[in-house]
DRENTI-272940 format. One record per residue: residue in one letter; x, y, z negated of N, C-alpha, C in turn. Coordinates in steps of 0.2 Angstrom, whole numbers, plus 5000, padded with zeros to 4 digits. Layout:
DRENTI-272940
AXYZXYZXYZ/...
end
This chain:
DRENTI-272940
X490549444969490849394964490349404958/X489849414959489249424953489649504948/X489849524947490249564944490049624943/X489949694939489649744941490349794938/X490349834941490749904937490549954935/X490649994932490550054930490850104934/X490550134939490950194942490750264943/X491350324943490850384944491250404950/X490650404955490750414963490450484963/X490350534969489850564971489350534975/X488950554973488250574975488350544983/X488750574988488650554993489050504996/X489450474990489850424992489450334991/X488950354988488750284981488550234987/X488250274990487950214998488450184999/X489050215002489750155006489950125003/X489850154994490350094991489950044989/X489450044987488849994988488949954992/X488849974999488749935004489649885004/X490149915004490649905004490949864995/X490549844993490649824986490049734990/X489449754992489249684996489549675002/X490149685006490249665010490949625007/X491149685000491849594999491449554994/X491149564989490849494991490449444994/X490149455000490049415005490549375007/X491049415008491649385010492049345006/X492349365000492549324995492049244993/X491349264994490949184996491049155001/X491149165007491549145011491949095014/X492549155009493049125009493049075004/X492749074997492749014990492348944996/X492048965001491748915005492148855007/X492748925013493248885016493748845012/X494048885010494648895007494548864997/X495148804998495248804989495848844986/X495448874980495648924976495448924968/X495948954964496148924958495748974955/X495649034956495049084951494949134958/X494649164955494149224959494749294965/X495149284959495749344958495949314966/X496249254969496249214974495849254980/X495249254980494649264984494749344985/X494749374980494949444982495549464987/X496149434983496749454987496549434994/X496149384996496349355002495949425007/X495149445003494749495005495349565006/X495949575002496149625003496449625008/X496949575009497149555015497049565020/X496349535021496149555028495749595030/X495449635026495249695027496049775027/X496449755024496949805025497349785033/X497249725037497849705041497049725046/X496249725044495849765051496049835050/X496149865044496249935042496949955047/X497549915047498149935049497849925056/X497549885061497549875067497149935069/X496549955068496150015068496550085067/X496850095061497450135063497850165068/X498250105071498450075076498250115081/X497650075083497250095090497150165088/X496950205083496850275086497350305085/X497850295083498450365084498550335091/X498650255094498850275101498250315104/X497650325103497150345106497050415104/X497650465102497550505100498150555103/X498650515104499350505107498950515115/X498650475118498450455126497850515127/X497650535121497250615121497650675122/X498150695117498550745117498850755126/X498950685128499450695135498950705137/X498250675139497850715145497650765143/X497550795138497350895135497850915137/X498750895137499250935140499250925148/X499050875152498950895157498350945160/X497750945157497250955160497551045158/X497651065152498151105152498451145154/X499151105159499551125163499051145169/X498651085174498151105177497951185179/X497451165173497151255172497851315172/X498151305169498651365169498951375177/X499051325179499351335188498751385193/X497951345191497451385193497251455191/X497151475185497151515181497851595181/X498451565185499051615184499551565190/X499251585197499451555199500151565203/X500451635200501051695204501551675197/X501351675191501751655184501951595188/X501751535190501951465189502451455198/X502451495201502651495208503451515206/X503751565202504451575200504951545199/
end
């Protein structure tokens, strides 16, 4: 949005926010492309929107994928222990 701020990041952060400071504006251009809108503040909100509803979707996928992890480490798990102690599991 032509805009600059003043920010105190670390050192190892400055890149992402950079990068992630030109990708909402890219996007906020965009959007002033498609979309009519009464000031700027418009273009942001719509950027936050839909960068928080990729954020929640992304979320999403990895706790299921995290969730669908833990049960195969519990089985592969159980596995091993039946091979590993296999007079314990026969009781």
């Amino acid at each position: 949005m032509g805009r600059t701020y003043k920010l105190r990041v670390a050192a190892e952060d400055e890149a992402a926010l950079r990068k992630a400071a030109g990708l909402i504006d890219t996007q906020a251009k965009a959007y002033g492309k498609q979309y009519a809108y009464n000031d700027h503040q418009d273009l942001l909100a719509m950027v936050a929107l839909t960068q928080i509803t990729q954020l929640t979707k992304i979320q999403d996928s990895l706790r299921f994928k995290d969730t669908d992890l833990e049960q195969r480490l519990q089985s592969i798990d159980s596995v091993l222990d039946q091979i590993l102690h296999p007079t314990q599991n026969s009781l």
